[in-house]
C-alpha positions, -999 to 999 in steps of 0.1 A, spaced: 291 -27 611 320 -40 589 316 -51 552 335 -75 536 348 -64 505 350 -90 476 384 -89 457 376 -80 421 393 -101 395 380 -109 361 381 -148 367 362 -149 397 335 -165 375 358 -191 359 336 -223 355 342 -253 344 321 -273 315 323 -305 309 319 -322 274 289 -337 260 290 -376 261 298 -377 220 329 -354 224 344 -375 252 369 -407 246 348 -438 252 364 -472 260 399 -466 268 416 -491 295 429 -460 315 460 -473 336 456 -490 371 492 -485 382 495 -463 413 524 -446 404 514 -402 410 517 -391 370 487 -379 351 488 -404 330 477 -382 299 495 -359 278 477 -333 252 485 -309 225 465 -292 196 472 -322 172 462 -352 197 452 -371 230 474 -395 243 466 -418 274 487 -447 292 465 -478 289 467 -509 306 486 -535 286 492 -575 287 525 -581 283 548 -548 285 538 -512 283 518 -494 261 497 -459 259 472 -447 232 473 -418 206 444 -403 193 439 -372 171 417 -347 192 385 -352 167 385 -388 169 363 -387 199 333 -413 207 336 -446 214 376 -464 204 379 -494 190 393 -524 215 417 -528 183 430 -498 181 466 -497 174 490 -481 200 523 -473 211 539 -503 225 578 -504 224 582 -511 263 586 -544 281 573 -528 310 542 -501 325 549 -471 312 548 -441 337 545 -410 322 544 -392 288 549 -358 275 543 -340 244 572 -325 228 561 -282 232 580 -277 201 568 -304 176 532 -319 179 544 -353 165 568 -362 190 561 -373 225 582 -393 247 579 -418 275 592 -433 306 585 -468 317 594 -496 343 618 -507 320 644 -480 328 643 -463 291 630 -436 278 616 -440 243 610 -413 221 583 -419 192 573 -397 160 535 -401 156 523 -396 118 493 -368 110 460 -382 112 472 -406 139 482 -441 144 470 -469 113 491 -495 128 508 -506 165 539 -482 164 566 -505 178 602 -492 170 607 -454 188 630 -428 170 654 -432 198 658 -450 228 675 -435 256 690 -456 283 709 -448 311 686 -453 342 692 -484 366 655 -484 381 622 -474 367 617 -437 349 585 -421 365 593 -384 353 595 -373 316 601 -330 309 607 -313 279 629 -283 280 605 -252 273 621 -234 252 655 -254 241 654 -276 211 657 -314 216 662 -315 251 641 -336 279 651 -347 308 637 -378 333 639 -392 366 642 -422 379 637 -444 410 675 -444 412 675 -412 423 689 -393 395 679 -371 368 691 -375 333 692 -345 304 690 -355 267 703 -341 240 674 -364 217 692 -352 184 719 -371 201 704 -400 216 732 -388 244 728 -379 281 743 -347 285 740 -338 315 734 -360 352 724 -349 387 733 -380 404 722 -395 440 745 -369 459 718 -342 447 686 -364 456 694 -387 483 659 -402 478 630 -407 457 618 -378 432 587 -371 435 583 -340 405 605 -319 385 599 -287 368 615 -263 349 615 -227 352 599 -205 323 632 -200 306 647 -235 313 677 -223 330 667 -236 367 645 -269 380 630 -273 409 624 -307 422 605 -324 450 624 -354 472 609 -378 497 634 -364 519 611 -338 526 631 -311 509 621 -291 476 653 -282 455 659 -252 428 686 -268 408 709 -247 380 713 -280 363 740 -272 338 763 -268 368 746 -293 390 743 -266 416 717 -261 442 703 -225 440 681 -229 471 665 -253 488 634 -261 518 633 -287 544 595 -294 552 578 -271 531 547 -289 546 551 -315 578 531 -343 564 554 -377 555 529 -380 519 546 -368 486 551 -328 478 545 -318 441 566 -286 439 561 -261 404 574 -232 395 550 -199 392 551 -163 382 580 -141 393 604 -172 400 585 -181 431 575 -218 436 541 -230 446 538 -264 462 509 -288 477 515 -319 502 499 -329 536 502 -313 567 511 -331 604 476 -342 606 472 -355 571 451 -322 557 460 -314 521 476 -282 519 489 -259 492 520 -230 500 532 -203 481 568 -193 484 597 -169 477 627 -180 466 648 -157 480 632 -157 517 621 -197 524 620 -191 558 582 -186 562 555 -193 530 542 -164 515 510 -181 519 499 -215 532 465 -226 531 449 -260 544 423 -272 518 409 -309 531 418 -345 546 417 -360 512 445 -387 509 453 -382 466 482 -364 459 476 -330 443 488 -324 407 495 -285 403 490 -271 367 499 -232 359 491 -211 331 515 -182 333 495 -160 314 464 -157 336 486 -168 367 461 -191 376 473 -226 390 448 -257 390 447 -283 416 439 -316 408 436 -346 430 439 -387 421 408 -400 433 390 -370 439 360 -355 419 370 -321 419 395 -293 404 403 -267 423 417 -226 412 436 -200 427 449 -166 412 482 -157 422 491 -120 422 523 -98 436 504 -87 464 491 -102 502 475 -126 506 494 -138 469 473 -166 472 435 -162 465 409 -193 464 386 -185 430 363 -219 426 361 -254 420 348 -276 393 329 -305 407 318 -339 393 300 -372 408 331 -391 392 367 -395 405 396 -389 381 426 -414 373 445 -387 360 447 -354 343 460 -338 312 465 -301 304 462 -286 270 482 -260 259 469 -226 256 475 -228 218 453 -255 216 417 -237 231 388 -221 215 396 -183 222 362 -175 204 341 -194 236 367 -177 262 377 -204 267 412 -204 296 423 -239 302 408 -273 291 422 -309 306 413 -340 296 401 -355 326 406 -397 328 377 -423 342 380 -460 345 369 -464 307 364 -424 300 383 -396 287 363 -367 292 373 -328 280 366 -305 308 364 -265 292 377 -236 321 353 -213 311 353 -172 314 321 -161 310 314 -132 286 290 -115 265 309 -105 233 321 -126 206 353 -106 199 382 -121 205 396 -109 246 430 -91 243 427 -94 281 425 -131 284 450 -138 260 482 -121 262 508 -134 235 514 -170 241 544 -193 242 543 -206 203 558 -238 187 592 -226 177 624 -235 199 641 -200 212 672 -217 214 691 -251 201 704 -281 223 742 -268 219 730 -232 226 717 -237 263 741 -265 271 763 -235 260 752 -214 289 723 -194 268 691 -186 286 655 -174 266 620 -172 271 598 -187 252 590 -174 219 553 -157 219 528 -159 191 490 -140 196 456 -162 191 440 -133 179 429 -152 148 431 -182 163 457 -212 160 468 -238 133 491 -263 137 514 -263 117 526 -293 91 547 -320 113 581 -315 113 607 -340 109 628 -351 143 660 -350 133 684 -372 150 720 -376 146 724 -415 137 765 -417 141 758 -406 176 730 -424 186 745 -447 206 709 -452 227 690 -472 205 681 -503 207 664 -522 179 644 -548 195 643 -586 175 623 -587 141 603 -612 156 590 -595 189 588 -558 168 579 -566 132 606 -546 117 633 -554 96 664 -566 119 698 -548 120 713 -572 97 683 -565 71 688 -525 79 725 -531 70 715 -551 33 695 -524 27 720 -493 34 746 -513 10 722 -512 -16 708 -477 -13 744 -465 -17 753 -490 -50 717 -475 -60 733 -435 -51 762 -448 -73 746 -457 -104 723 -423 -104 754 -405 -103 773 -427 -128 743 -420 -154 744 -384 -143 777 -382 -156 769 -403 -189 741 -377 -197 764 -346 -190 785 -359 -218 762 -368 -237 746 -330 -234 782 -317 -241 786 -337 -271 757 -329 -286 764 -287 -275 797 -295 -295 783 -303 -327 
């Protein structure tokens, strides 16, 4: 008689906890629009959520302990004439996220510490250069100042932000369709991207090359997600031939056959993959469905192996992913994502379970920090890094916010929009107010010099 023999891995007990009703994020409009984005972004500093919006586009901001019940008059971020689509938290500053809306810009904002006292209208810089809506925003891990987007023209845009500048453009040779995800590699030098062509791309986007690529990596005519995952391979979910959801493993070097391909259900919401590649552990999570799913990826057959699933009576809208910088490593705590209701935000806690209170040099393995391994000119140079690490043995603070510097005489994206609709001083205004800053410049120095004299005349006698 044959036994089976359970695989032994220390997060085969992962759980999930969700939080108690006064930690969640009462009252927020979560989004309606259909568009497949998760329609939250997080970080250690704050929360922010795409909400719906009369009039243009708008999303919310909220510092993480603001939880409870928000106020219908709570100010947001609403600079775009149109839904936006997505938003992403800059990885190397916590006061800078950026956005993509209908509106075919991308906007990037600075939000103060302490959050949002006021509607934050005018963005730090406004990057145009899309013809049709931008439903992908990506920040470069490790490079300074660099995010790309896609659009529903069919091309992908890099930014230098310090710039204001596209730097870089795959155009509609490269995607000959609709994009459904991007995603860069660990050390920014490749992306891979998803196509409703039915083909998944590794790109080497400084030379606008294609490294490899997969026609039907699953037969189903529903959108792939495509990420990449520990040792360079690429995990992907999509829909088989008979509509079942299905998630693949595969090796970049031999796309032939998966390494493994496993059918999960006949949901219809597209999955949302999210990796953490310090526990390799990739989370599946469904619009529309109730549920998150967890595998553990390792270098050896079957590569792919099923842990658990969190379960809940209430479907999600969308799903954010905290940074591991930004969990409780006292409670063991692996992953946490901010899951969105109709009118809810709710933290869900990924959970290890263990008896000692001492911090888990197992479940934490140096992290990717705050710091940029490399500047804008550096990688557009040809420059490759990994991230740089920091340990959470004592825990993580975030650090004071850091001023995005951008290079005015070449910001040749922004837009000011008209005092009237914004409630900001208009260009002429600006200009009056640069004249007399410098006439003001003037006169400090011209009484510097009167006191130096003075100080020399008075040495002299």
């Amino acid at each position: 008689m044959s036994r089976q023999v359970v695989r032994s891995s220390k997060f085969r007990h992962v759980f999930g906890q969700p939080a108690k009703a006064d930690q969640c994020y009462e009252d927020v409009r979560v989004s309606q629009n259909t568009w497949d984005s998760g329609f939250c972004s997080v970080n250690p500093k704050f929360v922010a959520l795409i909400c719906e919006a009369s009039g243009g586009g708008a999303f919310l901001v909220l510092p993480l302990g603001k939880t409870g019940r928000v106020d219908k008059n709570a100010p947001m971020v609403c600079g775009h004439t149109a839904p936006v689509l997505d938003i992403a938290w800059c990885p190397h500053n916590d006061n800078v996220i950026a956005s993509g809306s209908e509106d075919c810009t991308v906007m990037v904002w600075e939000i103060p510490d302490g959050g949002l006292m006021l509607p934050l209208r005018e963005p730090v810089v406004t990057l145009e250069g899309h013809t049709k809506r931008v439903g992908i925003v990506v920040w470069h891990p490790t490079a300074q100042n660099v995010l790309l987007s896609a659009g529903c023209d069919n091309v992908i845009l890099v930014w230098d932000v310090g710039t204001g500048a596209a730097v870089l453009t795959l155009g509609s040779d490269v995607h000959p369709d609709t994009i459904y995800s991007v995603d860069w590699s660990r050390d920014g030098a490749l992306i891979c991207t998803s196509c409703r062509d039915k083909r998944f791309r590794i790109i080497e986007p400084r030379k606008g090359t294609i490294v490899a690529e997969k026609d039907r990596p699953h037969e189903g005519t529903r959108p792939v997600r495509a990420v990449f995952v520990s040792d360079g391979n690429i995990l992907t979910t999509g829909f088989s031939r008979m509509s079942e959801r299905q998630v693949a493993l595969w090796d970049t070097k031999h796309l032939e056959e998966p390494l493994s391909l496993q059918e999960l259900d006949t949901s219809s919401g597209v999955l949302l993959p999210f990796f953490d590649p310090d526990t390799n552990i990739v989370y599946l999570c469904g619009k529309g469905d109730s549920s998150i799913r967890y595998f553990e990826i390792t270098s050896e057959a079957p590569f792919l192996h099923y842990l658990s699933m969190f379960s809940s009576k209430e479907s999600q809208r969308g799903m954010g992913y905290m940074p591991k910088r930004g969990l409780e490593v006292n409670k063991c705590e692996i992953a946490r994502f901010y899951k969105l209701h109709e009118r809810r935000c709710e933290p869900i806690a990924m959970t290890v379970p263990r008896k000692s209170d001492l911090f888990q040099e197992d479940l934490y393995p140096p992290t990717a920090g705050p710091d940029a391994a490399l500047t804008a000119e550096e990688w557009l140079g040809g420059r490759d890094a990994g991230p740089l690490l920091i340990s959470l043995k004592d825990g993580y603070v975030p650090p004071k916010s850091r001023e995005l510097r951008i290079n005015r005489g070449l910001d040749t994206g922004r837009k000011r929009m008209a005092p009237e609709a914004s409630g900001v001083p208009s260009s002429d205004a600006v200009s009056r107010l640069e004249e007399e800053m410098k006439k003001l410049q003037a006169t400090v120095q011209e009484l510097q010099k009167r006191l130096d004299r003075l100080e020399e005349t008075v040495q002299a006698k």
